[in-house]
C-alpha positions in Angstrom: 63.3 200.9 88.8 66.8 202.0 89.0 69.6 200.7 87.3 72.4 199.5 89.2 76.0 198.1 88.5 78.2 196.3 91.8 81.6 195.9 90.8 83.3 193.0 92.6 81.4 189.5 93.8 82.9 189.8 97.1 80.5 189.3 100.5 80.6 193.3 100.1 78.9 193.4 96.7 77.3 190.0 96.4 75.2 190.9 99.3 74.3 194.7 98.0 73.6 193.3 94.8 70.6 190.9 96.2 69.3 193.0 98.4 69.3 196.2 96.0 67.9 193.4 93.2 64.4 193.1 95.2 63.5 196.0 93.8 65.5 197.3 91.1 67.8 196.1 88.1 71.1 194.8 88.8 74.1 194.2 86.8 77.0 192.4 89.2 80.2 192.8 87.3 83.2 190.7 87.9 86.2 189.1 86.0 86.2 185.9 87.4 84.2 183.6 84.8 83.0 181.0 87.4 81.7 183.7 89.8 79.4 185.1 87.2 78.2 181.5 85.6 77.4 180.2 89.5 75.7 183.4 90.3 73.9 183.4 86.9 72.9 179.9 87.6 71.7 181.4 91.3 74.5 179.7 93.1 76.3 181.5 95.2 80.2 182.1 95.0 80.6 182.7 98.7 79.2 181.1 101.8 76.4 183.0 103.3 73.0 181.1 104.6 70.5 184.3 103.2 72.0 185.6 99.9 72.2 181.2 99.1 68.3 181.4 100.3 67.8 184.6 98.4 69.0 183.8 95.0 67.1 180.0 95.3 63.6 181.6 96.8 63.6 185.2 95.9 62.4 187.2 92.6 65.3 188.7 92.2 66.4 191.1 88.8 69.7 190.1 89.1 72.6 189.4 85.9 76.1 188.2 86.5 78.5 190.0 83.6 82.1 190.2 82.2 80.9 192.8 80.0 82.1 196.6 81.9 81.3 198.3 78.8 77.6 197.2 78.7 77.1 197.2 82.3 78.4 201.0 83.3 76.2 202.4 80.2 73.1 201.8 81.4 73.6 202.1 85.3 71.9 205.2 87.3 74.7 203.9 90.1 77.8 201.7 90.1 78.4 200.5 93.4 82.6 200.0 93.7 83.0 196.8 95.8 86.3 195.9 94.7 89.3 194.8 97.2 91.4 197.2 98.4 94.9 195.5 100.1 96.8 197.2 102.5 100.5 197.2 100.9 103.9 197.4 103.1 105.6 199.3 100.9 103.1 201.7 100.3 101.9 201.9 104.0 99.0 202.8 102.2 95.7 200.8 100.3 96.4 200.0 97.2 93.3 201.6 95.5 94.3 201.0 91.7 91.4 198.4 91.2 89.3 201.4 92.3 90.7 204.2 90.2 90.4 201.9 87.4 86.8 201.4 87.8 86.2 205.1 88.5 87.9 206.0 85.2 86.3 203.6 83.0 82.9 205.0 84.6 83.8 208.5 83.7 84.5 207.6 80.2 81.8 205.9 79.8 79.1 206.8 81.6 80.1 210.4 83.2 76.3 210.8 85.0 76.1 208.1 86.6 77.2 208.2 90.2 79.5 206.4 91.5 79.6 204.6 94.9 82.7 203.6 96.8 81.8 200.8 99.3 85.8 199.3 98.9 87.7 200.3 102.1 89.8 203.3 100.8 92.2 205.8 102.7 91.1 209.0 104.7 90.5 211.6 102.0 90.7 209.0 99.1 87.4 210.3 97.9 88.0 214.1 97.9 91.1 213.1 95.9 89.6 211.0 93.5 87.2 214.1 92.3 90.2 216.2 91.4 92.0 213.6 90.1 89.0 212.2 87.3 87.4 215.6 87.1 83.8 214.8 88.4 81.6 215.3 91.0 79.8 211.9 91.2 81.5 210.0 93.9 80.3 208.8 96.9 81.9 207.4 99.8 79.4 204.9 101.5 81.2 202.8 104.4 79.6 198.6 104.9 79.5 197.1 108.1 79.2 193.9 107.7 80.3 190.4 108.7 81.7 187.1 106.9 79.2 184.5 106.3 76.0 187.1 107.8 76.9 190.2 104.8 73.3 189.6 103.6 71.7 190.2 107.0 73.5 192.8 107.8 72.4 194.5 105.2 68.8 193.3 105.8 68.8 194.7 109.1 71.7 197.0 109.3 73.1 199.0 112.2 73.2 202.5 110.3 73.6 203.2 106.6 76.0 206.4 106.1 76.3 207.8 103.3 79.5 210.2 102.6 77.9 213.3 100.7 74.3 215.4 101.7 73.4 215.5 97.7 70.1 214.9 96.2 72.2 211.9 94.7 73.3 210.4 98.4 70.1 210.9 100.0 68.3 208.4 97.2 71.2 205.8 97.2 70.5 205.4 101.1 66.7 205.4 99.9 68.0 202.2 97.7 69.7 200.5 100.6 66.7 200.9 102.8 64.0 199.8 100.1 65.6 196.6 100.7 66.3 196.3 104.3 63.6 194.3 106.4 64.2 197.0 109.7 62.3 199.6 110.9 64.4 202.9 112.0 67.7 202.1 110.5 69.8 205.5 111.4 70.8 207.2 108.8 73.3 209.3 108.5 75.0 211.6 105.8 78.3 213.1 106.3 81.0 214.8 104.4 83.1 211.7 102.7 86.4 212.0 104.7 84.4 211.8 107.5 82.7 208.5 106.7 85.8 207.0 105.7 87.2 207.8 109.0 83.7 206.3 110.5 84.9 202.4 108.6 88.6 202.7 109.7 88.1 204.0 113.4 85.2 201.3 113.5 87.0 198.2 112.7 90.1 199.2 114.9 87.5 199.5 118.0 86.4 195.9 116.8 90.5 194.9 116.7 91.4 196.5 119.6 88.1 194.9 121.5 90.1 191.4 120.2 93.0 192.3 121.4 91.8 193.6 125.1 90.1 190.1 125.6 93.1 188.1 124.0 95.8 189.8 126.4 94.0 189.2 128.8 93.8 185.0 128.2 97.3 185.7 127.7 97.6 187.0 131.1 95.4 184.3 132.8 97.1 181.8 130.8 100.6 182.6 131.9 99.5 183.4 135.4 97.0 180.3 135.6 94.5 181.9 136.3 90.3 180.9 134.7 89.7 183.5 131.6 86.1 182.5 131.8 85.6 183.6 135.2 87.6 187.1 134.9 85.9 187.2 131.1 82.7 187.1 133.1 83.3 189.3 135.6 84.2 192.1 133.6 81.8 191.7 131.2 78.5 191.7 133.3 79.3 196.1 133.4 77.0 197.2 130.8 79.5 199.5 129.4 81.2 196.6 128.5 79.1 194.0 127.3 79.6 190.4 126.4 80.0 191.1 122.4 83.5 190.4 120.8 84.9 188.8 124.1 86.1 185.3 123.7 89.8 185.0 123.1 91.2 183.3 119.7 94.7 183.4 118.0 94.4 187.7 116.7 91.5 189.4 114.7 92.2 188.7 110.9 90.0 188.5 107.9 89.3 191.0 105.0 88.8 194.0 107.3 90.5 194.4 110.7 94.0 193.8 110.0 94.2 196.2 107.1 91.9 198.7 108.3 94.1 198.9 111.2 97.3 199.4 109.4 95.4 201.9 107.1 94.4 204.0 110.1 98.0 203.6 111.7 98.8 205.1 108.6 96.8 208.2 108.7 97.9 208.9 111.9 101.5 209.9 110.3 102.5 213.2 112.2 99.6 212.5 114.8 100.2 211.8 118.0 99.3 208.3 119.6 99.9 205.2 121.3 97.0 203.4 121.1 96.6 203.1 117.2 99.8 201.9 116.7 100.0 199.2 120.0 96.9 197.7 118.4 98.3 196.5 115.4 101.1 195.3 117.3 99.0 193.5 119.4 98.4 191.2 116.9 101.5 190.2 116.3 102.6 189.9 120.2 99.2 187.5 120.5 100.4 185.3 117.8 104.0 185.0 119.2 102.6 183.8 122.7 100.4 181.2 121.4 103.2 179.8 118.6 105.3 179.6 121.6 102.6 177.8 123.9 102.5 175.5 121.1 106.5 175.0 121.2 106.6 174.1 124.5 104.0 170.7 124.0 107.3 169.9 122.4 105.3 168.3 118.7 106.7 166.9 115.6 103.8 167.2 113.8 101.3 170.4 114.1 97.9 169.8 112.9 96.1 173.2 111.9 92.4 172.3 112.1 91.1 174.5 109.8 92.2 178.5 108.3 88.9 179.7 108.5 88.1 182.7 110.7 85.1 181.3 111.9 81.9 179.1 112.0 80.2 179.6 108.6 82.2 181.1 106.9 84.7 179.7 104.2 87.2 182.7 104.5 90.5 182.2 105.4 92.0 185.2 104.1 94.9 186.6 107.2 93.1 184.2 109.3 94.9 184.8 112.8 95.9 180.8 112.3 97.7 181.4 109.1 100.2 183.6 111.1 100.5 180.8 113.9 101.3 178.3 110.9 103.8 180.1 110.3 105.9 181.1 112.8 105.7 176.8 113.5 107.3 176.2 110.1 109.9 178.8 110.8 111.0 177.0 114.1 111.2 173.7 111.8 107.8 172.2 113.0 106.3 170.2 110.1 102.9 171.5 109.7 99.5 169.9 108.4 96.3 171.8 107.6 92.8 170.6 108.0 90.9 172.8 105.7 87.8 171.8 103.3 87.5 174.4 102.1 90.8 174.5 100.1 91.2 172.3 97.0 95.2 172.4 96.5 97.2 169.5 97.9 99.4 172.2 99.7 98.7 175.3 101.6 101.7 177.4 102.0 104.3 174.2 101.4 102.1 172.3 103.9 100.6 168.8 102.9 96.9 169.4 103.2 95.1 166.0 104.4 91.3 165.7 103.8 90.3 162.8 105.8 89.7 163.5 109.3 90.9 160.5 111.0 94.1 160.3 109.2 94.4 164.3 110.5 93.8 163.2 113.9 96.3 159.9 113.6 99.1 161.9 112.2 98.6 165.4 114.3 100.7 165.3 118.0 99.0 168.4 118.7 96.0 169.8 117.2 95.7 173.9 116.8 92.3 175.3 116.3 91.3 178.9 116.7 87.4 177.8 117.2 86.5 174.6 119.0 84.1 172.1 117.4 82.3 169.1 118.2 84.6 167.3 115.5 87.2 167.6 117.9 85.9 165.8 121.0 87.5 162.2 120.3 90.5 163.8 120.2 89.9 166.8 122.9 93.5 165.7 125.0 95.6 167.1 121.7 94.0 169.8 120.9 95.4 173.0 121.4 92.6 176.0 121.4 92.0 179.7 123.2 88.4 179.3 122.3 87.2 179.8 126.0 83.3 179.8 125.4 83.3 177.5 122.4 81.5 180.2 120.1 82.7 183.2 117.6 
């Protein structure tokens, strides 16, 4: 069995650490006390139907720690699943977490091999190298969604893996010892390359968003059905009828930086369409805060800040950035959201009962229809054309 170390209790390494701990020993490292007793008490921290099955049915080898020091000496691999924010200033990730994990590793434990899976720049990995003096670093992109991480790795679209050493080829052996799919492509590259493959990925996924929401935009302003023109163009194969119902922006842990990231590399490139997708965004947002406007409301009720179905992540949820361009035309604002356990979000009274939501709302906003709403269907306010994710 091989020893492994995941860094971070994210959906990123939460998910690689149960499915690598079918069949080896895993150590999930993290600082956040409550993270490692749940997970230790095989609860899990995040909200994901298999990895909660997983850790309540499955024989798993799996330890929650605190302790970096005893969990990088005795790893074979320490997986680097850390958060990696894109900063403003910067115009750049802010990778710190990650060299701070890379140079504790070297220190102390210089053979064992180190795995990037945090989202880093293009050529982060080639740098890294030079900059700690070592040869053991991998770049190894994820793929994977909010509240389905553990399935996607359980039956994943391809596993690449940024180097062609002896080392690369049996961490991708790891990832498919776990995975419950037959001929899962596989595919090792040199590691700028495969951190190209993660950030050109997820803009094709934002830019995918952003096509379909333009054009509800369009219909919308034109009055016009963005189901049947949705349909239409989707029934060309080349198209297809993924990632096509409209909604407030792409948002989340991955798209919105990733974008800016590769917006970012493409300093001194030329291009147009790089940089008119992150602006996209932000022009979708606009049009449906001013929609909103023009019901004329005192009150804005924001039913709920998660992205999706599923999931409990609201992290640059696209109805974060409606929220607030409300509040800064003087709209008092209320948010709907179980999942949060503060009184305010963002300076915004936060109202857990449902009926008093609906009472006090004059127009209800949600990115993602729900049977919850139907009693009060004539105020709500949504883009969600086909009533799914």
């Amino acid at each position: 069995m091989t020893n492994i170390t995941i860094v971070g209790i994210g959906y990123v390494g939460l998910s690689l650490a149960v499915l690598l701990a079918q069949e080896n020993d895993v150590i999930a490292l993290d600082i956040a006390q409550s993270k490692i007793d749940a997970l230790n008490a095989r609860i899990s921290p995040i909200k994901d139907p298999d990895i909660e099955d997983y850790l309540k049915t499955k024989q798993l080898n799996l330890t929650a720690s605190t302790d970096s020091v005893a969990a990088y000496s005795s790893a074979d691999f320490v997986v680097v699943a850390v958060p990696t924010n894109y900063d403003p200033a910067l115009n750049f990730f802010d990778t710190a977490v990650v060299d701070s994990v890379i140079r504790d590793v070297t220190k102390i434990n210089p053979r064992a091999t180190i795995v990037i899976k945090s989202t880093v720049p293009v050529g982060y990995t080639v740098g890294a190298k030079k900059k700690f003096d070592t040869d053991n670093i991998i770049f190894s992109p994820e793929f994977l969604r909010e509240g389905q991480a553990l399935y996607d790795n359980l039956y994943p679209s391809r596993i690449i893996v940024g180097e062609k050493s002896e080392s690369a080829k049996r961490f991708a052996e790891l990832l498919l010892q776990g995975s419950l799919k037959n001929d899962v492509p596989v595919l090792f590259t040199d590691s700028t390359e495969a951190e190209a493959v993660k950030l050109f990925a997820n803009t094709f996924l934002a830019l995918r968003v952003s096509f379909f929401n333009e054009l509800d935009t369009y219909a919308e302003l034109r009055g016009l059905d963005t189901s049947q023109i949705i349909e239409g163009v989707c029934h060309d194969p080349r198209i297809g009828t993924t990632y096509n119902n409209p909604s407030f922006g792409y948002g989340g842990y991955c798209l919105p930086k990733d974008a800016k990231q590769l917006r970012a590399n493409f300093d001194n490139v030329p291009n147009n369409l790089i940089g008119a997708i992150v602006e996209a965004n932000r022009t979708r947002k606009d049009h449906i805060a001013d929609r909103i406007l023009e019901l004329n409301p005192h009150v804005v009720g924001i039913y709920r800040l998660t992205m999706k179905a599923g999931s409990d992540n609201f992290r640059q949820s696209s109805a974060q950035g409606v929220m607030k361009r409300l509040k800064g035309k003087g709209v008092e604002v209320i948010v709907y959201e179980p999942a949060l356990e503060d009184e305010h979000f963002y300076h915004s009274k936060v109202v857990r009962d449902i009926e008093e939501f609906f009472t006090l709302s004059d127009v209800i906003v949600a990115n993602r229809y729900s049977p919850e709403l139907e009693s009060v269907i004539d105020k709500v306010y949504t883009r969600d054309i086909f009533r799914r994710d």
